[in-house]
NUKOL-416002 format. One record per residue (C-alpha): residue number from 1; x, y, z; residue in one letter. Coordinates in Angstrom, 1 decimal, padded with zeros to 4 digits. Each point is the difference from the previous one (the first is absolute). Layout:
# NUKOL-416002
(node NUM (X Y Z) 'A')
...
# end
This chain:
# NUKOL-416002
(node 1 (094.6 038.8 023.2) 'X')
(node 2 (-002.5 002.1 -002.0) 'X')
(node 3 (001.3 001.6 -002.9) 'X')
(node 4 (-001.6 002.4 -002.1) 'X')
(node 5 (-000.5 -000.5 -004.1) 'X')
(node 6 (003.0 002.3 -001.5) 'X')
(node 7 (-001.5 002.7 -001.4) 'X')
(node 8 (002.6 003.0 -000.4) 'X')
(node 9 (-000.6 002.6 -001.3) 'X')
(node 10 (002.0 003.1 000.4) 'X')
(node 11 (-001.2 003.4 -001.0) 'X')
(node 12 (002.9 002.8 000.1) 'X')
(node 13 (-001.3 003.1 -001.0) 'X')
(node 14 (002.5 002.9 -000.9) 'X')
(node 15 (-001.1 003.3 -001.2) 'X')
(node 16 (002.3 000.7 -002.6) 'X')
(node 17 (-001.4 002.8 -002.4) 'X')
(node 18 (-003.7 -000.7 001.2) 'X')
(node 19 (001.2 -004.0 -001.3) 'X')
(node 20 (-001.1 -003.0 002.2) 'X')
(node 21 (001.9 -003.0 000.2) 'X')
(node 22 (-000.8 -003.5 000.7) 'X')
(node 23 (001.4 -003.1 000.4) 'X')
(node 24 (-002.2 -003.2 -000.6) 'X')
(node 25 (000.3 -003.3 001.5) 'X')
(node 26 (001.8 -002.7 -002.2) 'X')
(node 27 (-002.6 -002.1 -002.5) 'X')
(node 28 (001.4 -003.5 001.7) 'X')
(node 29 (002.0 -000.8 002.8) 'X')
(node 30 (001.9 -003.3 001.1) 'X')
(node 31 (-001.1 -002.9 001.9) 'X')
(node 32 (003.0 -001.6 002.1) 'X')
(node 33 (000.4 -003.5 000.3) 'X')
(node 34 (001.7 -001.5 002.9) 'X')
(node 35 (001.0 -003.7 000.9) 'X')
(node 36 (000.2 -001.6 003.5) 'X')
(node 37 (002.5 -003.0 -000.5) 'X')
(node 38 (-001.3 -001.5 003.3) 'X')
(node 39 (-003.8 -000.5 -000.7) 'X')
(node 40 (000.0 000.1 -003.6) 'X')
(node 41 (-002.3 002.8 -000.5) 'X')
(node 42 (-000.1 002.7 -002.9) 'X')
(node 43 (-000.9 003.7 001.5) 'X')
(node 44 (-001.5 002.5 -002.2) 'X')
(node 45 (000.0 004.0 000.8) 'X')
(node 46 (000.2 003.5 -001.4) 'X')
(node 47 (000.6 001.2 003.4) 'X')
(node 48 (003.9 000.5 000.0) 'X')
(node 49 (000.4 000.5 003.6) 'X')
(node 50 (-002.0 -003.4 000.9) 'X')
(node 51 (002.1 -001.9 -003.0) 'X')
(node 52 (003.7 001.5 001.9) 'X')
(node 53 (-001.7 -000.9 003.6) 'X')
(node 54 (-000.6 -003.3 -001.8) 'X')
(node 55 (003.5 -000.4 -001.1) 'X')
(node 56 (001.1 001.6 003.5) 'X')
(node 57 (-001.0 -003.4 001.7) 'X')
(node 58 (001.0 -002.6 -001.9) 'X')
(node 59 (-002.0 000.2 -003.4) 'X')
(node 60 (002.1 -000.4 -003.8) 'X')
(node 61 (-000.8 003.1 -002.5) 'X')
(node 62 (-000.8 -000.9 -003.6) 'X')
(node 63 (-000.2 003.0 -001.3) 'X')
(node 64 (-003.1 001.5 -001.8) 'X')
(node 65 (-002.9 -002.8 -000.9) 'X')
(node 66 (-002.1 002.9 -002.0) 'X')
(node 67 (-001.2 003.6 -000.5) 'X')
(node 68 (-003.5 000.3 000.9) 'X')
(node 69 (-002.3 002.9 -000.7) 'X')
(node 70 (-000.3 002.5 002.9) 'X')
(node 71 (-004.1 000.0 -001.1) 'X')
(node 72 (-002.5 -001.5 -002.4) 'X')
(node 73 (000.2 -003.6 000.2) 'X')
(node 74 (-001.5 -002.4 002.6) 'X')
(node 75 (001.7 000.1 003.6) 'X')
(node 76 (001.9 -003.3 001.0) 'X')
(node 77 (-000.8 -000.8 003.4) 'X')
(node 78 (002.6 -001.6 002.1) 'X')
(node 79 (-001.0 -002.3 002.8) 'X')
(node 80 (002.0 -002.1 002.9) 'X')
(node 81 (-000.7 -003.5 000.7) 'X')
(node 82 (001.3 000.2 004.0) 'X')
(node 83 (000.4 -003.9 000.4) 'X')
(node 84 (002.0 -000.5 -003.2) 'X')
(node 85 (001.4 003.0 000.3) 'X')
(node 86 (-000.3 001.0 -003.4) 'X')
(node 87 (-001.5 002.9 -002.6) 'X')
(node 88 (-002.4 -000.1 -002.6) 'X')
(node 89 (-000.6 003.1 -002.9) 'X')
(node 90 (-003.2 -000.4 -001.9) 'X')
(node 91 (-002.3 002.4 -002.2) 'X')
(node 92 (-003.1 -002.4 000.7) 'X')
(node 93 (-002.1 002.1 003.2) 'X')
(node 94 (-002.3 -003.4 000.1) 'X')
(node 95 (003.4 -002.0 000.7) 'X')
(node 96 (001.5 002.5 002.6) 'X')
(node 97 (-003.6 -000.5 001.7) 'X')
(node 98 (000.3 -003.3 000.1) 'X')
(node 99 (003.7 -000.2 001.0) 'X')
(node 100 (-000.6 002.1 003.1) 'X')
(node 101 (-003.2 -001.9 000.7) 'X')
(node 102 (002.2 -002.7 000.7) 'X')
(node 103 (002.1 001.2 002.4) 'X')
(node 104 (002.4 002.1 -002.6) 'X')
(node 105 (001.1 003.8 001.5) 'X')
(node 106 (-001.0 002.8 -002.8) 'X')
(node 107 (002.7 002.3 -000.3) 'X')
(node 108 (000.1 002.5 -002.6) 'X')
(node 109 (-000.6 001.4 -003.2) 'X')
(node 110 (004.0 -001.3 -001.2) 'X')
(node 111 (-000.1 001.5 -003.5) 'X')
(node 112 (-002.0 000.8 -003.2) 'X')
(node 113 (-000.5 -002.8 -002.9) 'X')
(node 114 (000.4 001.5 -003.6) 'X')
(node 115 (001.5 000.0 -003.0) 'X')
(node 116 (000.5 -002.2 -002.7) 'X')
(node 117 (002.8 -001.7 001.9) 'X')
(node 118 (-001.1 -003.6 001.3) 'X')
(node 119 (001.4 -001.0 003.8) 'X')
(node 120 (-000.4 -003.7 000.4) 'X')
(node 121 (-001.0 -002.2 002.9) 'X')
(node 122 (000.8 -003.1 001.1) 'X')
(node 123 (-000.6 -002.6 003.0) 'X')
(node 124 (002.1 -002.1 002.0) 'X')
(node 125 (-002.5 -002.5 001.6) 'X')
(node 126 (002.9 -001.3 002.6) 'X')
(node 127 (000.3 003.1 001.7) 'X')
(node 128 (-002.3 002.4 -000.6) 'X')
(node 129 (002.2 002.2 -001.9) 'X')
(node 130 (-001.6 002.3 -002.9) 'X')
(node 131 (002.6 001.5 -002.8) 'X')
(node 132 (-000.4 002.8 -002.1) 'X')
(node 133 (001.7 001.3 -002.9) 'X')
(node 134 (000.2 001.2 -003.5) 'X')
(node 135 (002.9 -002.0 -000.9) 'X')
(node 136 (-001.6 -003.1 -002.4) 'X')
(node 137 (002.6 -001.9 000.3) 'X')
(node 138 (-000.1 000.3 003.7) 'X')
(node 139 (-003.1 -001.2 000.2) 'X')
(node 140 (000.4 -002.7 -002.8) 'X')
(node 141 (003.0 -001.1 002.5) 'X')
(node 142 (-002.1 -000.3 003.2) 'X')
(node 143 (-002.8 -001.9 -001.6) 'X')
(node 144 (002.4 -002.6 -001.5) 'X')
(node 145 (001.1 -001.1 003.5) 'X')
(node 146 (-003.6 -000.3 001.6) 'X')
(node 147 (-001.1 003.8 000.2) 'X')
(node 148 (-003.7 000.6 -000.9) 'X')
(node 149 (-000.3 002.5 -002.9) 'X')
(node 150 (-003.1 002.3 001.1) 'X')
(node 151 (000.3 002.3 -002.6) 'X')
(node 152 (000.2 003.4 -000.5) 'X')
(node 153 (-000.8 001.7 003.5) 'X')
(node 154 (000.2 003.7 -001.3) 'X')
(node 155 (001.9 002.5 -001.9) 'X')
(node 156 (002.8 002.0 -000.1) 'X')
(node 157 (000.8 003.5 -001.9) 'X')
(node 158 (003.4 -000.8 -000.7) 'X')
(node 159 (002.5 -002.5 000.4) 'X')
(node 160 (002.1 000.4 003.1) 'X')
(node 161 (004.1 -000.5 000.8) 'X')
(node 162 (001.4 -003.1 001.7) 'X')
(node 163 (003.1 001.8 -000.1) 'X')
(node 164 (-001.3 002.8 002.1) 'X')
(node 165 (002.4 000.9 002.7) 'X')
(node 166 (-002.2 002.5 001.8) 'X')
(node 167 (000.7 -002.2 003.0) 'X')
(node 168 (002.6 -002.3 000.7) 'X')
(node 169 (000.2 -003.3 -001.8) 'X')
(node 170 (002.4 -001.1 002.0) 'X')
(node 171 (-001.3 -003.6 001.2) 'X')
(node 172 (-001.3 -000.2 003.6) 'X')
(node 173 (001.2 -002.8 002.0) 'X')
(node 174 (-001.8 -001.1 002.7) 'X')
(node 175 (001.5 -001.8 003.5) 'X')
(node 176 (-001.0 -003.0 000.2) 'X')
(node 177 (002.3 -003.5 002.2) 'X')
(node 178 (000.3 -003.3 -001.1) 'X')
(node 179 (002.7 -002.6 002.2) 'X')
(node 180 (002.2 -002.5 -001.0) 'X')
(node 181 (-000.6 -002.0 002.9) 'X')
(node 182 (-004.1 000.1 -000.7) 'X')
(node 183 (-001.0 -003.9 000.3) 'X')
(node 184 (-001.8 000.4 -003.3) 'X')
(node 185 (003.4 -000.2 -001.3) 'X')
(node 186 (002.6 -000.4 001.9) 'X')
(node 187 (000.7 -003.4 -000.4) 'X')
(node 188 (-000.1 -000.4 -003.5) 'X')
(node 189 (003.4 -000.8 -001.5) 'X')
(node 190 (001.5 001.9 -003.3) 'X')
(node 191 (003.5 -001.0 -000.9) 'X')
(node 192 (001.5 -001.1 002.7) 'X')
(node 193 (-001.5 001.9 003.0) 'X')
(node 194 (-003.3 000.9 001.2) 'X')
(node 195 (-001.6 003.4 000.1) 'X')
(node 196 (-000.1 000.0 004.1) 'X')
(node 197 (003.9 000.5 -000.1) 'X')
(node 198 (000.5 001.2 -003.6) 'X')
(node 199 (-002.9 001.8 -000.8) 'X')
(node 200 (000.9 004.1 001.1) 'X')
(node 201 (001.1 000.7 -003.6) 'X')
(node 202 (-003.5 -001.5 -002.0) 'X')
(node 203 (-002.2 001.2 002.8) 'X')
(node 204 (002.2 003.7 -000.6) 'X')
(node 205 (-001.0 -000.2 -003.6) 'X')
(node 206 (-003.8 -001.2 000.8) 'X')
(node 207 (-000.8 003.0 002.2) 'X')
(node 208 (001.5 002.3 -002.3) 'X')
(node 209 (-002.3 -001.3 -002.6) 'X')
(node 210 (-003.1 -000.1 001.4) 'X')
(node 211 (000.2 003.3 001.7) 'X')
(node 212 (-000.6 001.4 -004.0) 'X')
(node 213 (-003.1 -002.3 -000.5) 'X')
(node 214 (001.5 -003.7 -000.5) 'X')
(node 215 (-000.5 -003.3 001.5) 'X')
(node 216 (002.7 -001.7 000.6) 'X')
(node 217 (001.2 -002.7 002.9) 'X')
(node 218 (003.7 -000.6 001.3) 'X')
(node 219 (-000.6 -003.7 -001.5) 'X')
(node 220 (-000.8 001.8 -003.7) 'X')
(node 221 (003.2 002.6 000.0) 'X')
(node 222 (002.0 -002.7 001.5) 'X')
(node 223 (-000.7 -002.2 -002.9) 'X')
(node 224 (000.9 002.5 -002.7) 'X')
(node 225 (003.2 000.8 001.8) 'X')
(node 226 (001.2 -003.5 000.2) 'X')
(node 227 (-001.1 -000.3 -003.6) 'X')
(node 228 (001.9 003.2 -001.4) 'X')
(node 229 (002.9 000.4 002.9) 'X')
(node 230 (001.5 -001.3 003.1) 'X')
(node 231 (-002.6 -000.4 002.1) 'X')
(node 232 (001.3 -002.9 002.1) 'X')
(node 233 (001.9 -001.4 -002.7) 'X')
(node 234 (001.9 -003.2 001.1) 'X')
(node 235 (002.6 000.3 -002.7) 'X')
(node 236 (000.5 003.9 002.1) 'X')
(node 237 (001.8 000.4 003.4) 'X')
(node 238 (-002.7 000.7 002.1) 'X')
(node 239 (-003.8 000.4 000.1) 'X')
(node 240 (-002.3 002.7 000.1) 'X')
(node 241 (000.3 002.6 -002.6) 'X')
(node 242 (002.7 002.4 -001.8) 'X')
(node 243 (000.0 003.5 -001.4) 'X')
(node 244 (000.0 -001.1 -003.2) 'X')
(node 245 (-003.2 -001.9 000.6) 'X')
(node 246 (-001.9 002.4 001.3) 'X')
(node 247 (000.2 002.3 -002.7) 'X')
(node 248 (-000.5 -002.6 -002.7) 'X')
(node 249 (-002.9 -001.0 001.8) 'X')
(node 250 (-001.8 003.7 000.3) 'X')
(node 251 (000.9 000.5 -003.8) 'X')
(node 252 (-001.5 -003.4 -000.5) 'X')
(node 253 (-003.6 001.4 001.6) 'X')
(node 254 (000.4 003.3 -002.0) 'X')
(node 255 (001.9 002.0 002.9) 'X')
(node 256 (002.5 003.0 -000.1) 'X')
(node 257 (002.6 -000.3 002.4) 'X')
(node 258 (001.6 003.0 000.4) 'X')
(node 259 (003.6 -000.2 002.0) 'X')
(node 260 (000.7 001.9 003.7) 'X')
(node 261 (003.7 000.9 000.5) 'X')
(node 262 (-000.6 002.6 002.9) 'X')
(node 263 (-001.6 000.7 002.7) 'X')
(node 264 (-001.4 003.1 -001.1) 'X')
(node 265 (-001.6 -001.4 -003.1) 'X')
(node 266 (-001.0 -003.0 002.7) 'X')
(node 267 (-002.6 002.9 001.4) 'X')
(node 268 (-000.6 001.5 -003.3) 'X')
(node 269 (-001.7 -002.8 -001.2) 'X')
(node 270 (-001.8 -000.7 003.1) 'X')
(node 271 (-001.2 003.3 -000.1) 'X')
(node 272 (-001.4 -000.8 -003.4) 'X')
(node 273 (-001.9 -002.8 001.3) 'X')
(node 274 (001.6 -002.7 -001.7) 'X')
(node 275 (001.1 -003.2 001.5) 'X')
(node 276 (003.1 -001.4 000.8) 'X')
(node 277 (001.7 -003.2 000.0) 'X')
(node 278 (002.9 000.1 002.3) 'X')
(node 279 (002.7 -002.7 000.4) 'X')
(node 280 (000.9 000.4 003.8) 'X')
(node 281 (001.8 -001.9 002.7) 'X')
(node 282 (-002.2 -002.0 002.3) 'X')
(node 283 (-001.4 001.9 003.1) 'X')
(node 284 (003.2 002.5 -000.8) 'X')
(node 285 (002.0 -002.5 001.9) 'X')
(node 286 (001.1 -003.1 -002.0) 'X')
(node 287 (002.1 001.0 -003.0) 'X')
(node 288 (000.1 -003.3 -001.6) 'X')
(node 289 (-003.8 -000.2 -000.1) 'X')
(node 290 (-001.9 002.2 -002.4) 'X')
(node 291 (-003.6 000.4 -000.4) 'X')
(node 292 (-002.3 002.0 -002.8) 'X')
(node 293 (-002.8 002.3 001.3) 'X')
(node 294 (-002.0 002.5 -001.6) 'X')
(node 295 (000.2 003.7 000.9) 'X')
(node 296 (-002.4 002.6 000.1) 'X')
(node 297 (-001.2 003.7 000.9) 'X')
(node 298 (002.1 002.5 002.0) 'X')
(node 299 (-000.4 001.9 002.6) 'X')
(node 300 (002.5 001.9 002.1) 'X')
(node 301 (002.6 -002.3 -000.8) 'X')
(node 302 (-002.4 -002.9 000.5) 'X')
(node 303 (-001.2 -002.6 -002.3) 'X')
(node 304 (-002.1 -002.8 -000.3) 'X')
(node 305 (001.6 -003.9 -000.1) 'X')
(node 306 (-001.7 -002.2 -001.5) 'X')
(node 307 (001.3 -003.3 001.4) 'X')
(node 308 (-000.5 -003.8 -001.3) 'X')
(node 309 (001.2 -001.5 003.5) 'X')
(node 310 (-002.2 002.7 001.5) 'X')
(node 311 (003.0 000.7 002.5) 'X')
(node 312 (000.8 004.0 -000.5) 'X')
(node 313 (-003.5 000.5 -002.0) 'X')
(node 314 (-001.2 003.5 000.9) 'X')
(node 315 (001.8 003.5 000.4) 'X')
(node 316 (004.0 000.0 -000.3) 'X')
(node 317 (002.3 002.8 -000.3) 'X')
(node 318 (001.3 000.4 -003.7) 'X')
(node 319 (003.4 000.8 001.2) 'X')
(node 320 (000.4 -003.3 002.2) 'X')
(node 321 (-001.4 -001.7 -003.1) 'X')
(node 322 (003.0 001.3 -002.4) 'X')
(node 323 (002.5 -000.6 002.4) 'X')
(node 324 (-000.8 -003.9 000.0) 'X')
(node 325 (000.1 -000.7 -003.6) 'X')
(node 326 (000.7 -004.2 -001.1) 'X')
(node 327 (003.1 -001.2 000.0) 'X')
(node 328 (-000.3 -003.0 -002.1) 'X')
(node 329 (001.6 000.8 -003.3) 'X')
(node 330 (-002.8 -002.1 -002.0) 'X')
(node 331 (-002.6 003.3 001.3) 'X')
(node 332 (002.6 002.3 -001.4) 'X')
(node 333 (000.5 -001.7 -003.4) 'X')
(node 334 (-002.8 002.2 -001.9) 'X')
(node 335 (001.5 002.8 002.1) 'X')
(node 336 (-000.8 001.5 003.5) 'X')
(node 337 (-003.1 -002.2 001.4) 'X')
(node 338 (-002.7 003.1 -000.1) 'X')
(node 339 (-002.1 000.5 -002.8) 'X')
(node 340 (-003.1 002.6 -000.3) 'X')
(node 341 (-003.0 -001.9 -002.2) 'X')
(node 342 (-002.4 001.2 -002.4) 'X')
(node 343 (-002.1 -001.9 -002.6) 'X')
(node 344 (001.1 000.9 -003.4) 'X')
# end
């Protein structure tokens, strides 16, 4: 997509008296910095519509990196690297040369550099990543666990907001399926069961996880939740994993749980695109069997299960879904077994 550097400038002119009136164009404006928790990359813009298309599909908003002069300073070119699939900003015209020389797609002109504000950069060697930012600390941070400090790449007229809420900060989470019964995993014993048969509730809590931008196995949440909780406790009737548990363990990883007594807050959530772990009975049919899944998206009273045993993975009707809660009173002892998740 081409985009065009923003200049605006909007002349109104109103005869008032033989009086002309005009209205300049703001001395700075802000540069938008967005996240994407799956490839780890930083995204840069003053173009508001690209930084809510951004956030439309997936990408984290972080409010506003900067405020960059509309003219006078040096422009930042921005440039794509197509097989890393990541972006570049840089005042140097001999590096952007370079860069596309070797394969790198030009794209624009993304902003203007001055000011007397400094925006660091920094490298992450392991994958490709560049980070920019005004924050010293930030970049102090990043360097102390293996970042490359690169200096200052340009400058900023004023500080920006990371409190910003011109688009949602709500955190994206992204689908993603991980299964209990993966041979990676299956047989390894925590407690006094293996994940194969015992594993819906850690697997649950791993797929919840990683769809905001962690890396988690089954084996790892398994471990914490035999560590802090129940999880196939031999001193507890039954294995697997308890209510209780489960939200021990996602405040344990720095998650919100957020408790679903209706069916109509059920799709509220859903339609807020956060995920669900739901206690229900197995395949509907077998109420002294209960299985964990994750939840998400709606659409015309569908949603998406996320399922460890891979058995009902795919579209399900919400309504069929509420009707079949657990029965197992160990699901039900932090409450009804359906909780909506956001980091903290």
């Amino acid at each position: 997509m081409k985009l065009k550097k923003k200049f605006l400038l909007l002349l109104f002119l109103a005869t008032i008296g033989g009086v002309g009136i005009k209205a300049q164009a703001s001395e700075n404006v802000p540069l938008y910095r967005m996240y994407n928790s799956n490839s780890g990359e930083h995204f840069y813009t003053e173009n508001l519509y690209e930084a809510r298309s951004l956030h439309d599909v997936g990408w984290n908003y972080e409010g506003i990196e900067s405020y960059e002069p509309v003219t006078g300073g040096s422009p930042v070119y921005r440039l794509y690297n197509p097989n890393a699939g990541v972006h570049f900003y840089t005042t140097n015209n001999y590096e952007k040369t370079s860069l596309v020389n070797r394969g790198w797609r030009y794209e624009l002109v993304a902003f203007v550099s001055g000011g007397n504000v400094p925006i660091y950069r920094s490298y992450n060697s392991r994958n490709s990543q560049h980070n920019y930012t005004t924050s010293v600390g930030e970049q102090m941070s990043l360097v102390r666990i293996g970042w490359g400090n690169e200096g200052v790449a340009f400058y900023a007229g004023a500080l920006g907001n990371p409190y910003d809420n011109t688009i949602s900060r709500q955190p994206v989470w992204h689908s993603n399926f991980l299964y209990q019964n993966d041979p990676r995993w299956s047989n390894i014993r925590i407690g006094d069961s293996t994940l194969g048969p015992e594993g819906c509730g850690p697997t649950s809590i791993a797929m919840v996880l990683n769809g905001y931008g962690a890396s988690y196995s089954p084996v790892d949440i398994a471990r914490t939740a035999n560590r802090i909780g129940n999880y196939n406790n031999p001193n507890v009737g039954g294995d697997g994993i308890d209510g209780q548990t489960i939200l021990s363990s996602l405040n344990y990883y720095g998650m919100r749980a957020t408790p679903i007594t209706s069916e109509a807050q059920l799709i509220g959530e859903l339609k807020m695109n956060k995920p669900i772990i739901y206690g229900m009975e197995w395949l509907y049919t077998y109420p002294q069997i209960s299985h964990f899944v994750v939840l998400s998206g709606y659409n015309n009273g569908y949603t998406t299960v996320h399922d460890p045993l891979n058995r009902i993975t795919g579209s399900n009707s919400v309504d069929r879904l509420w009707s079949h809660p657990s029965k197992l009173s160990d699901d039900w002892n932090a409450g009804r077994p359906a909780w909506s998740i956001l980091p903290k």
